[in-house]
Every structure is written in structure tokens, then in C-alpha cells.
C-alpha beads as a LAMMPS data file, in Angstrom:
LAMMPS data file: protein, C-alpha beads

275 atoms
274 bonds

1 atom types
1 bond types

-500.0 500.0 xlo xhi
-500.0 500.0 ylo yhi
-500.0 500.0 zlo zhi

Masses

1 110.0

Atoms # bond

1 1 1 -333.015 240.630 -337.446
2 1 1 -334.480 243.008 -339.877
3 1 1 -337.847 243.164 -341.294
4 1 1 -338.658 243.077 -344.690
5 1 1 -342.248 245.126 -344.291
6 1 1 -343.820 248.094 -345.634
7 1 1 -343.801 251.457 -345.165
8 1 1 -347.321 251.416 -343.615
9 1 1 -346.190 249.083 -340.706
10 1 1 -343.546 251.806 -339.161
11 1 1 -347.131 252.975 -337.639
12 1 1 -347.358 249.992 -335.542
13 1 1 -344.569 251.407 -332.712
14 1 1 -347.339 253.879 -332.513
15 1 1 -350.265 254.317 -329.868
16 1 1 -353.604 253.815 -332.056
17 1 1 -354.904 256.810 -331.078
18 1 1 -351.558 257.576 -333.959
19 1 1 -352.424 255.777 -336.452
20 1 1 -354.643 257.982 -339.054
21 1 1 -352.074 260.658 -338.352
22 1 1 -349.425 258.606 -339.021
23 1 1 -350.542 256.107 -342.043
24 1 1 -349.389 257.978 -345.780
25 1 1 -352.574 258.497 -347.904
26 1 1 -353.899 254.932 -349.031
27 1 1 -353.822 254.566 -352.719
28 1 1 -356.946 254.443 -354.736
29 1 1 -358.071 250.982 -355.390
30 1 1 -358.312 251.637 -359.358
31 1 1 -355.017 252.562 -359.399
32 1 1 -353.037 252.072 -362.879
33 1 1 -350.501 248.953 -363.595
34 1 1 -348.060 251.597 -363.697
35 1 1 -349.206 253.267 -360.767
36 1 1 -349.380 249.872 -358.788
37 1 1 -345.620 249.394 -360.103
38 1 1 -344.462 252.529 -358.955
39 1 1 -346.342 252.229 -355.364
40 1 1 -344.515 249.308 -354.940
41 1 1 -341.209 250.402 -355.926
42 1 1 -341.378 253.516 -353.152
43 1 1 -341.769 251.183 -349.908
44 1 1 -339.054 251.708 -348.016
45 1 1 -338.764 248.671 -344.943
46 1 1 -338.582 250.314 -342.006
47 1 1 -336.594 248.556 -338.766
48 1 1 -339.115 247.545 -336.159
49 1 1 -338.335 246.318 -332.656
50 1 1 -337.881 242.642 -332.747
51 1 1 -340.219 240.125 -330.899
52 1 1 -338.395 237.231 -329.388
53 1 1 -341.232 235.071 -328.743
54 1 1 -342.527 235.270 -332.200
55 1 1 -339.068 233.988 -333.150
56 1 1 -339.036 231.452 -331.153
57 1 1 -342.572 229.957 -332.139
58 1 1 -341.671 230.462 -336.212
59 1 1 -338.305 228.185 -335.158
60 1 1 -339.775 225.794 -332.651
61 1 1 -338.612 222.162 -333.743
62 1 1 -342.348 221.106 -332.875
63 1 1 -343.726 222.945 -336.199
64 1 1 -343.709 220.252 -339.105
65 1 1 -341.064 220.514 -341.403
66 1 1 -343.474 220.990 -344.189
67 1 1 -344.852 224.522 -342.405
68 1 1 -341.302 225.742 -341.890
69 1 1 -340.414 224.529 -345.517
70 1 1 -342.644 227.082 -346.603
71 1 1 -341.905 230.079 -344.402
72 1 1 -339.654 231.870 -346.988
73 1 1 -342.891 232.076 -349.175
74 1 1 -345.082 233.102 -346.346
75 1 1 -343.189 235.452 -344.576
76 1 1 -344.493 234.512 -341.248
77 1 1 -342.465 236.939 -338.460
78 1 1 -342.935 240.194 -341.096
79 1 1 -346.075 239.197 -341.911
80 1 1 -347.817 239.100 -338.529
81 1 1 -345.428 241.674 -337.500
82 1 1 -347.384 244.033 -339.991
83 1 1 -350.058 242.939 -339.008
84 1 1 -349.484 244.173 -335.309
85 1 1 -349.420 240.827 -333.266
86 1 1 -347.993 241.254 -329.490
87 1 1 -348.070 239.828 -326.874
88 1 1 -351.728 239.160 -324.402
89 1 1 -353.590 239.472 -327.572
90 1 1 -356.984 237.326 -328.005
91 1 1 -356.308 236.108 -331.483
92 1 1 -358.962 234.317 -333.184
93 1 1 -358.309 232.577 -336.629
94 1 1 -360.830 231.886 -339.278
95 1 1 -360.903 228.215 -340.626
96 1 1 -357.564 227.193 -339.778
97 1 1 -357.938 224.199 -341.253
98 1 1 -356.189 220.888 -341.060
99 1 1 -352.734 221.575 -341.366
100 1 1 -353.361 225.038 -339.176
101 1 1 -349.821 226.523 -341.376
102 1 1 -350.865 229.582 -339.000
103 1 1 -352.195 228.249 -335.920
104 1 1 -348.627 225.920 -335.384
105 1 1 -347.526 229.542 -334.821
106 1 1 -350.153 232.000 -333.041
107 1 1 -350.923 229.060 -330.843
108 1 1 -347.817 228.828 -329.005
109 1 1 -347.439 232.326 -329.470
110 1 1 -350.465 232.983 -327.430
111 1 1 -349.354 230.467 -325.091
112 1 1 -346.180 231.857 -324.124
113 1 1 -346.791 235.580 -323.963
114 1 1 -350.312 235.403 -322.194
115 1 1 -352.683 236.331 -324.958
116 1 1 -355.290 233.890 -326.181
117 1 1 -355.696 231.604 -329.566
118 1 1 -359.127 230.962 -330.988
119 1 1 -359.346 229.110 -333.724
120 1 1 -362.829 229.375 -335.817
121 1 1 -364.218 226.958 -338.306
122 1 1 -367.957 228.427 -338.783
123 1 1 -368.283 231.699 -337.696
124 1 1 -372.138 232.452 -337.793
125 1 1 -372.618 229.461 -335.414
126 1 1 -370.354 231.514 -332.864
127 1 1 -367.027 233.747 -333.116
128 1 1 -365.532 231.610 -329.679
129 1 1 -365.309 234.842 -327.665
130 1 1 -367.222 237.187 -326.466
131 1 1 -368.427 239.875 -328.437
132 1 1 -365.998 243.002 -328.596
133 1 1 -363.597 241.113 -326.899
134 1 1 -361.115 239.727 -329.289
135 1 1 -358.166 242.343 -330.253
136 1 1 -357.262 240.072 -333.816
137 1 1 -358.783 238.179 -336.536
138 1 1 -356.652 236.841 -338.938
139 1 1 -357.769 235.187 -342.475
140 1 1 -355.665 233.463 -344.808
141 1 1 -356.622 232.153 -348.260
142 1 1 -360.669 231.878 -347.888
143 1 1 -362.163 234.661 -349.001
144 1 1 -362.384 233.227 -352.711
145 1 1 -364.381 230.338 -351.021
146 1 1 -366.475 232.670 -348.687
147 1 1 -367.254 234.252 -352.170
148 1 1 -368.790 231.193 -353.863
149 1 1 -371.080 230.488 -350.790
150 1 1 -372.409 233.954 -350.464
151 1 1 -370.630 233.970 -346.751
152 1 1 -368.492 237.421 -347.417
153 1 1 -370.878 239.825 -346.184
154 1 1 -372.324 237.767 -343.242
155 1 1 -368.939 236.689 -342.110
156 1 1 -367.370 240.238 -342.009
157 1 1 -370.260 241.494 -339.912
158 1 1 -369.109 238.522 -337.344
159 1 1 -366.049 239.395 -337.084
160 1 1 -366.641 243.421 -336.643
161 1 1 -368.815 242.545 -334.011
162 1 1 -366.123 239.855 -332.516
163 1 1 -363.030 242.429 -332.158
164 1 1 -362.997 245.405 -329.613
165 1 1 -362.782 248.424 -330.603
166 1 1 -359.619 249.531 -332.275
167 1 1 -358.898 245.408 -333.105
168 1 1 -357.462 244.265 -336.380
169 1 1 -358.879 242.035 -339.090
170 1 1 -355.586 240.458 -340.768
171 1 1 -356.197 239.297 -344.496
172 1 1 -353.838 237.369 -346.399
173 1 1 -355.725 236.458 -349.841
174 1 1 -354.828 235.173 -353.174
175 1 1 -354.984 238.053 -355.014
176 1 1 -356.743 238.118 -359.058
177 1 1 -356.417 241.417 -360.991
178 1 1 -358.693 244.251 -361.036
179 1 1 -361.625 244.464 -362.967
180 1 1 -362.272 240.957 -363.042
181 1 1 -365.728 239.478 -361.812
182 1 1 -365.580 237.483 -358.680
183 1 1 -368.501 235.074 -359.399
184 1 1 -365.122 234.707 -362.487
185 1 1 -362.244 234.600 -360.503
186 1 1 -363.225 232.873 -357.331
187 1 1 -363.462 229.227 -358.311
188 1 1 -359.689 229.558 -359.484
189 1 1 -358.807 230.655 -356.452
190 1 1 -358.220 234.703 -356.934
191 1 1 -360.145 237.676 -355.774
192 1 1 -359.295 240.997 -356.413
193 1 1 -358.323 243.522 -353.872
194 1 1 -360.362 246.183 -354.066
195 1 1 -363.135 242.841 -353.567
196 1 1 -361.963 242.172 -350.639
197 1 1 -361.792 246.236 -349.242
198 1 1 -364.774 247.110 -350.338
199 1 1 -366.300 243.691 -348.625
200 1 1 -364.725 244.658 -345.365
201 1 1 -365.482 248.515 -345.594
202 1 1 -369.210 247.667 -346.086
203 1 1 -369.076 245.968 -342.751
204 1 1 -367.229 249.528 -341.028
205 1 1 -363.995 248.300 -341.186
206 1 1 -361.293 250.755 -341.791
207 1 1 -358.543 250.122 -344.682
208 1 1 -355.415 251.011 -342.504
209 1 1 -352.382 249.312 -344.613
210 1 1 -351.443 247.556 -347.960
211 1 1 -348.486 245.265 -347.939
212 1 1 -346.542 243.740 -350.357
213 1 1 -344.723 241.408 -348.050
214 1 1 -346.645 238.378 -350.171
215 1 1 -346.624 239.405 -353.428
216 1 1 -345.483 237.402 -356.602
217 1 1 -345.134 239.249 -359.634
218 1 1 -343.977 235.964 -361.909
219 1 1 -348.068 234.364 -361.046
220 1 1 -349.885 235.429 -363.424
221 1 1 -353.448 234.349 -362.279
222 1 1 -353.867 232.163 -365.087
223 1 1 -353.366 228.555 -364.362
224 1 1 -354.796 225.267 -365.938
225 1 1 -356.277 224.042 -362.346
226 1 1 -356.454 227.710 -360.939
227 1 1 -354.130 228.715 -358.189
228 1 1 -354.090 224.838 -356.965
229 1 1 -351.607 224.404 -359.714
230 1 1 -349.432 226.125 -358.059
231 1 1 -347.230 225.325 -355.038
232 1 1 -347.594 223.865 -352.780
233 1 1 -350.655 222.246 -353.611
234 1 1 -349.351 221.437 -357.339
235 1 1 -352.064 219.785 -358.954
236 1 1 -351.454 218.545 -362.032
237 1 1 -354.259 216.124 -363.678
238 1 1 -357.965 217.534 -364.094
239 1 1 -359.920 216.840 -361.278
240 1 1 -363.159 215.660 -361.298
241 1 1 -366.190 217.456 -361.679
242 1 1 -364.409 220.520 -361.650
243 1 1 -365.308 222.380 -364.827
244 1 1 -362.664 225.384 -364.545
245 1 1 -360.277 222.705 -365.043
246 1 1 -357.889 222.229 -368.174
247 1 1 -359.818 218.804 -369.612
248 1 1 -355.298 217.646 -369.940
249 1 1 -353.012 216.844 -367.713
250 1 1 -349.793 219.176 -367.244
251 1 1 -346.750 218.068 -369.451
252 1 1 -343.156 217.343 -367.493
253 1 1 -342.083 220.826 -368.574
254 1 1 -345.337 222.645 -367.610
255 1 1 -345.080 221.115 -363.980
256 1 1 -341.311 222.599 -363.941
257 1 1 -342.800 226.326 -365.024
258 1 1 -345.187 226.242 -362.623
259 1 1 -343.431 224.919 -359.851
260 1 1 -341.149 227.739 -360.812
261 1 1 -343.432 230.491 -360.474
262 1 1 -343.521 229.756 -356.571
263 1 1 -346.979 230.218 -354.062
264 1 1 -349.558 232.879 -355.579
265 1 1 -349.469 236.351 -356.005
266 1 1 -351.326 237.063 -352.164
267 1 1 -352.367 240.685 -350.665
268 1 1 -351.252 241.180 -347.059
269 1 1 -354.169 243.932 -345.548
270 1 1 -355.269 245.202 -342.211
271 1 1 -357.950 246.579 -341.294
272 1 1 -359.124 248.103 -338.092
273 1 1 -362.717 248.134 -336.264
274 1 1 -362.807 252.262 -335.563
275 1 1 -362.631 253.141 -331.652

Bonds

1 1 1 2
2 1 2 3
3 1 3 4
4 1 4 5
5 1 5 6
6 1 6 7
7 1 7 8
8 1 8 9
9 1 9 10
10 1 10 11
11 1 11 12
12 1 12 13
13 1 13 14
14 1 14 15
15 1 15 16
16 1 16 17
17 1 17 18
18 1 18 19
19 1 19 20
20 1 20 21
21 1 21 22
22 1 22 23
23 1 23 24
24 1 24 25
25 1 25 26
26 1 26 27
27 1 27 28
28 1 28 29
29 1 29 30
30 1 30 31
31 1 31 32
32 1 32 33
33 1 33 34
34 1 34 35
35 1 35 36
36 1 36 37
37 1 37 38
38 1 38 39
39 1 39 40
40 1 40 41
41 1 41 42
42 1 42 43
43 1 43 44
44 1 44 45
45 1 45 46
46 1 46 47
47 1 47 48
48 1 48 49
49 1 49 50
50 1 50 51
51 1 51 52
52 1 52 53
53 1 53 54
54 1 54 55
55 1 55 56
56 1 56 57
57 1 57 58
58 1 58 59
59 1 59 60
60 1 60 61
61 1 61 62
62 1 62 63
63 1 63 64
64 1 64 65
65 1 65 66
66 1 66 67
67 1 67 68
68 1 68 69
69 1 69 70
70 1 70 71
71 1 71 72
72 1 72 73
73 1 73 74
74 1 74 75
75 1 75 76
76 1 76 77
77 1 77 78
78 1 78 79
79 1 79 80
80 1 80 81
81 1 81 82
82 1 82 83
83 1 83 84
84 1 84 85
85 1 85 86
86 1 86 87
87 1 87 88
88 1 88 89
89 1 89 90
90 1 90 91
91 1 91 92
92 1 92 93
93 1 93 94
94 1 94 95
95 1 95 96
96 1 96 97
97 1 97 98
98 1 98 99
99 1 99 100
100 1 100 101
101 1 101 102
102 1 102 103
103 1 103 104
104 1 104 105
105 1 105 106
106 1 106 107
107 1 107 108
108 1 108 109
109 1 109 110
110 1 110 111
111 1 111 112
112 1 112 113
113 1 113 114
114 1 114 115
115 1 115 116
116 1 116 117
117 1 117 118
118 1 118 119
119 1 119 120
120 1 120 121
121 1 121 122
122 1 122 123
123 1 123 124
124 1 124 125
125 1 125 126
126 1 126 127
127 1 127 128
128 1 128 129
129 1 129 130
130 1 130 131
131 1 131 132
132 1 132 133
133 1 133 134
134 1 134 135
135 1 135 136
136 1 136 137
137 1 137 138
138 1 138 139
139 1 139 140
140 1 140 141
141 1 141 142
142 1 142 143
143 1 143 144
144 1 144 145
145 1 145 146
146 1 146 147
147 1 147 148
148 1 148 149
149 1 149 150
150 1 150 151
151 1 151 152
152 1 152 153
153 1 153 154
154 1 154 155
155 1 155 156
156 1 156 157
157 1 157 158
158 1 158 159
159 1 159 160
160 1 160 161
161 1 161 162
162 1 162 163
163 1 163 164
164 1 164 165
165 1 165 166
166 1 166 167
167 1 167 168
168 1 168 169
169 1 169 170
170 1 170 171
171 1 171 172
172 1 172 173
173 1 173 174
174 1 174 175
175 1 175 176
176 1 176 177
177 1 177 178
178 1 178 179
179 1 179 180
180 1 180 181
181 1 181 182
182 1 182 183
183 1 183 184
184 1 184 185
185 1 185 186
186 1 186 187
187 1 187 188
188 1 188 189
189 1 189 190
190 1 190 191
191 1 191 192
192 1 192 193
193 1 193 194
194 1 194 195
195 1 195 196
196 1 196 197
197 1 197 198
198 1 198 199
199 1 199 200
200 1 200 201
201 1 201 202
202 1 202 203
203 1 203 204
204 1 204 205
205 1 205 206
206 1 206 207
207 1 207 208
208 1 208 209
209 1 209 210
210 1 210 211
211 1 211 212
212 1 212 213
213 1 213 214
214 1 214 215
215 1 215 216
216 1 216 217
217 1 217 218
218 1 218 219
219 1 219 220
220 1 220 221
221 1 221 222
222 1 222 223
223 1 223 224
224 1 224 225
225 1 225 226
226 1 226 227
227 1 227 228
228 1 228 229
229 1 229 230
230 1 230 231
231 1 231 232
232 1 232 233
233 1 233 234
234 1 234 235
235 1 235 236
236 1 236 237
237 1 237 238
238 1 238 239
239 1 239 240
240 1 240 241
241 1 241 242
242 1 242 243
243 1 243 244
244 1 244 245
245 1 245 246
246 1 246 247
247 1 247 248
248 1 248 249
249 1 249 250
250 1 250 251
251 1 251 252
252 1 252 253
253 1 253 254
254 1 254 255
255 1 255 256
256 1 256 257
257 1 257 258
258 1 258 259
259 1 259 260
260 1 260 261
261 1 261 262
262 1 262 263
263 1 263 264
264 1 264 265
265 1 265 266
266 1 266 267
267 1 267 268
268 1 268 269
269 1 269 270
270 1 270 271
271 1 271 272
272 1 272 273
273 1 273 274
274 1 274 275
């Protein structure tokens, strides 16, 4: 099987002590539309050595068929492949949430290659692991939430002081364009990127790799009922007392455009708590 990852991610057969020689220069985070275009257009996928047991748990029968339904959007095994998952890892995960889409994965994961899963619903009431002891946090679609509550900056200081040194933070985020306001952008759904860097920065962490493994150039950002119009949440009709939301329902052929577009645009990141 071959991966479908970044450039960035070749770094990963490397010891850590590697990794800032390895890494190409980051780009800037004001980068152009054209720059962003042409960025994109260099990344060459690199092969990386295959992980059975990550297979395995993506294709295990026991995951609902809704999670595995959506696995061509998510990219699951190049995804947390880029992210550096192994095996023996302590991986905690940030409001999985109902469904746990990720947790139906890392969980058995963990179970089978003698790492650890966590999984986190309030993280300033306790992190579920020692401090310094957990080698990967991973966050998926919260940060625009996080944003709302004024929980960014407090929750990123948890989780620096939850990894080990030399662990990854693991972001997977709706992603809004540049230049926009959060307080804006936020209750649709989207934050930008260089939002979210600068957030985790601030608390030490260290930008190691971009990845466009997630992205979706046909979303445009701009939906009647923010990015919950899109799949596969796909709401349709105004909901109440939400004022971001169109005050109309979505027409036959609106629902069709939309449910063409696909999941959001999303940023795939990782960071790393400096030895």
C-alpha cells in the first residue's frame, strides 16, 4: 500500500533528534493564494514503511459502517501515519465524542500493539495521564468550539504539559481562510490556520509539518448553516436559535451542490513539545 502524504512526513522514518535537520523550511503563514497553490502543487508523497496493525484496525468489521463510509474523506491510515502514530504509544484524544470516528481506531490500535488510548472530554479537570507522560495528543474538529468558549489558550497549556518531551500534538481542523476574525469564523465552524499555529506556538509548541492530506479545494467556507451544511452532518433547515443561520431552508438542488462539495476543507498539522 502506498501513502498518499506529504513531503514533510518522509521525516518520520527519522530519529527525532532528525527532525529540524530534516523538515524543508515551513512556509510563512501569510503566504499568497498563489503561493499556497504552488506549495501544494510541489508535495511529492513519499513511500513510508507500512503498519499492519493500523490496517487492520481502519478494516476491522467491528468499526460501524458509517465510520468506514467515511474513511476516503478522512484519510485515516495517511493521516495518522503523518502524524507519526506507532506502536506502545500513550495516545490521548481530546473530546472524542459520541461517535469516537477516531477512537473506533486508536483504541484497538493501542490495544493490539501495547501502547495506551486515553480518551479526554474536559481537559482542565485532568489530562488522564500523568504529566509528561503521554507521547500523542490528537484533536479533530474542536478548535472552532474551544474558540467560542475562550478554552484555546488554557487547553494548549494542558496538553504541553500532558506529552513528554519530544511528543506530538495532532490537529485536524476545519480550516477558514486567512485574514478572517475568529470571534467571525468560529461559529460556522472554520478557523484559520495560522489561528490555530500561532495558538499552539504561544503554548511552546513547535510547528513541525503542514499537510494537505485533508484538504478540499471545491468548500468554499461559505455555507448557509456553516460547515454543518456540509457532509456528513448535512443540515439543511435553519436551526433554532442559531443566528449565523440562513433564516430558509436549502432548495432540492442546493442540498445536491452541497452534498457535492464533500466534508470541509480541514488542515492536517503536527506539532511537537521541544526535547
Amino acid at each position: 500500500m502506498r501513502l498518499t502524504v506529504l513531503s514533510a512526513a518522509a521525516a518520520l522514518l527519522l530519529p527525532a533528534a532528525a527532525f529540524a535537520q530534516a523538515l524543508p523550511p515551513l512556509p510563512s503563514l501569510d503566504e499568497s493564494a498563489a503561493q499556497r497553490s504552488a506549495r501544494r502543487a510541489a508535495m511529492a508523497p513519499p513511500e513510508l514503511q507500512e503498519d499492519a496493525a493500523l490496517q487492520s484496525a481502519i478494516a476491522a468489521s467491528t468499526r460501524p459502517e458509517a465510520d468506514r463510509a467515511r474513511d476516503a474523506a478522512r484519510h485515516p491510515f495517511e493521516t495518522l501515519t503523518f502524524w507519526g502514530l506507532r506502536p506502545n504509544l500513550t495516545v490521548v484524544e481530546i473530546e472524542p465524542g459520541r461517535a469516537g470516528w477516531w477512537r473506533n481506531i486508536l483504541e484497538p490500535y493501542a490495544a493490539a500493539t501495547g501502547g495506551r488510548y486515553v480518551g479526554v472530554n474536559r481537559p482542565l479537570e485532568g489530562m488522564g495521564v500523568e504529566d509528561g507522560s503521554a507521547d500523542m495528543i490528537v484533536v479533530a474538529r474542536a478548535l472552532h468550539n474551544w474558540h467560542r468558549g475562550g478554552r484555546t489558550a488554557p487547553y494548549m497549556q494542558a496538553f504541553f504539559k500532558a506529552l513528554k518531551p519530544g511528543g506530538v500534538l495532532a490537529i485536524e481542523q476545519h480550516r477558514g481562510e486567512e485574514g478572517l476574525n475568529a470571534d467571525q469564523t468560529a461559529p460556522t465552524g472554520y478557523v484559520s490556520e495560522s489561528y490555530v499555529i500561532h495558538a499552539a506556538q504561544a503554548a511552546g509548541f513547535v510547528l513541525e509539518a503542514r499537510s494537505e492530506l485533508n484538504a478540499n479545494p471545491a468548500d468554499d467556507h461559505d455555507h448557509p448553516y456553516g460547515v454543518w451544511t456540509l457532509p456528513p452532518t448535512r443540515v439543511s433547515t435553519p436551526r433554532e436559535g442559531n443566528a449565523n443561520d440562513r433564516p430558509t431552508p436549502l432548495t432540492a438542488e442546493e442540498r445536491a451542490a452541497f452534498d457535492a462539495i464533500g466534508e470541509s476543507d480541514r488542515m492536517t498539522l503536527r506539532f511537537r513539545k521541544p526535547e
